[in-house]
C-alpha positions as CSV (number, residue, x, y, z in Angstrom):
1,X,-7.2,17.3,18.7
2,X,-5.8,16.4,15.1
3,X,-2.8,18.5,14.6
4,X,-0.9,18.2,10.3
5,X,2.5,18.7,11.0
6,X,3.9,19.2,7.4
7,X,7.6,18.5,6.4
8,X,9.8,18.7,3.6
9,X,10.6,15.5,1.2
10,X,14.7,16.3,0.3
11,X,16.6,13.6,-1.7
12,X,19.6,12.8,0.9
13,X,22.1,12.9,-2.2
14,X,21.7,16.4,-3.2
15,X,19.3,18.0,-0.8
16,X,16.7,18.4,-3.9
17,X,13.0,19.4,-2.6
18,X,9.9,17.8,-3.7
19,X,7.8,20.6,-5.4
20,X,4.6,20.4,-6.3
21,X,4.0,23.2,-9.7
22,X,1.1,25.3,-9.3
23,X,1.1,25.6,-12.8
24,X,-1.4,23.8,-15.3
25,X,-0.3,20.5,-15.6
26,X,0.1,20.5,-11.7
27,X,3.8,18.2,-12.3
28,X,6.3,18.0,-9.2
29,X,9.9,18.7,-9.7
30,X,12.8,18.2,-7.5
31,X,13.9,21.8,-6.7
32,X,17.5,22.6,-5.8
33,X,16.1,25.7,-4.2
34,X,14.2,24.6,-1.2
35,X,12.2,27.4,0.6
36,X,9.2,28.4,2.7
37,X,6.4,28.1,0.1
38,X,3.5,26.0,1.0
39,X,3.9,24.0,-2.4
40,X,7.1,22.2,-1.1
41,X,5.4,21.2,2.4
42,X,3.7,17.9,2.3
43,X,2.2,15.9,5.6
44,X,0.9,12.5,5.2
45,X,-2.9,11.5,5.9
46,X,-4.4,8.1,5.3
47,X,-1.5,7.0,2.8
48,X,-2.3,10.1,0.3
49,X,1.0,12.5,0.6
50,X,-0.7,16.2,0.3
51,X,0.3,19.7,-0.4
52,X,-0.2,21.6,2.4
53,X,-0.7,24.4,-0.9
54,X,-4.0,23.4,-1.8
55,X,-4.8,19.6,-0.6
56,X,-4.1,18.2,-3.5
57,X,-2.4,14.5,-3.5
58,X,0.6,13.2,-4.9
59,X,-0.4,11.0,-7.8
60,X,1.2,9.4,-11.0
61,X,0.3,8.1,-14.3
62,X,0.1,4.5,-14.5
63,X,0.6,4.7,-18.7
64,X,3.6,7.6,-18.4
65,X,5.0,6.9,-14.6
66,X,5.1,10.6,-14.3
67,X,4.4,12.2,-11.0
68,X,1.5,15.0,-10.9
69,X,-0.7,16.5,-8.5
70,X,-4.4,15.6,-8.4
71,X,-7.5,16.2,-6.5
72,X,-7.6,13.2,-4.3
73,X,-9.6,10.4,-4.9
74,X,-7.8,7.2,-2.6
75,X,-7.0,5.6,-5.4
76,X,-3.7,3.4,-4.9
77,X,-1.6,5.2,-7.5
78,X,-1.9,7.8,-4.6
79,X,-1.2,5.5,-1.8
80,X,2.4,6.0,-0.6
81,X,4.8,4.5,2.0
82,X,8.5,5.2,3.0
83,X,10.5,2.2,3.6
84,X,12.9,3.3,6.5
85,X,15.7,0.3,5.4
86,X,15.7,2.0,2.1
87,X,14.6,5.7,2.4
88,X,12.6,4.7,-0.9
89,X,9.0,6.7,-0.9
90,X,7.3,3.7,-2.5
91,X,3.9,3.4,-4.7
92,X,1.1,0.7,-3.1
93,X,-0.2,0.3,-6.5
94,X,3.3,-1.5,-7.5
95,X,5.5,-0.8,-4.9
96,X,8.0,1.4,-7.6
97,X,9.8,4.0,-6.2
98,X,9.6,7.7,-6.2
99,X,12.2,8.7,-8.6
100,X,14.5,12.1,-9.6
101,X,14.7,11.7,-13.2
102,X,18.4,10.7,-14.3
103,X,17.9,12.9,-17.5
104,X,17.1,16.1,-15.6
105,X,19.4,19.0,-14.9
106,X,19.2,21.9,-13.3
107,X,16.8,23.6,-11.2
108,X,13.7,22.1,-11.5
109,X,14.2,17.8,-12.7
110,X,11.7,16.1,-13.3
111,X,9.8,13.4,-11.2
112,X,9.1,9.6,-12.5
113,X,8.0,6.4,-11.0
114,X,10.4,3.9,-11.3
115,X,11.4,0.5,-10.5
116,X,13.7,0.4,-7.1
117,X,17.4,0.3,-8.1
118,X,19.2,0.8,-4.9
119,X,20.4,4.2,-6.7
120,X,20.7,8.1,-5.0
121,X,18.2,9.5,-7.3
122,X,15.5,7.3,-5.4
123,X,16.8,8.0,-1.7
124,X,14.6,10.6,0.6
């Protein structure tokens, strides 16, 4: 027997949540209220991180390096890995790192691909 056991993705800095919107547009935030809602759990399966909201998979634009969610299709710009000596959540399409965006404030910031700069705003 298979068993998902979902968790929650928190930046260690700030304790942020990964989000996934179940507005159109489907973008994921960081969100400095972290809850009970189904769109903030994620387990892993075969590389793809899903919502345990709907099944959709964490994905990101290769042109705009922002993060989204999209039906899953195993393509590497949904392939993910966490490096334990780094706590980065790393892209196997280019091995960038899952990024809070440093322009964001407030509740909800934005979520961007970006290259790995050793920085808090990358750290899960």
């Amino acid at each position: 027997i298979h068993r998902i056991t979902p968790w929650k993705i928190n930046v260690t800095s700030n304790g942020y949540c990964l989000d996934a919107s179940l507005l159109a547009g489907r973008n994921v935030y960081l969100n400095q209220e972290c809850h009970e809602n189904r769109n903030q759990d994620w387990y892993m399966l075969d590389g793809n991180l899903v919502s345990l909201e709907d099944g959709k998979c964490l994905d990101y634009h290769l042109g705009t390096n922002n993060v989204y969610m999209q039906e899953c299709h195993d393509g590497r710009n949904q392939k993910w890995y966490f490096d334990e000596d780094t706590a980065y959540i790393r892209s196997e399409e280019d091995h960038k790192c899952l990024t809070m965006d440093s322009n964001g404030h407030g509740v909800n910031i934005n979520v961007v691909m970006g290259e790995c700069a050793d920085e808090n705003n990358q750290k899960f």
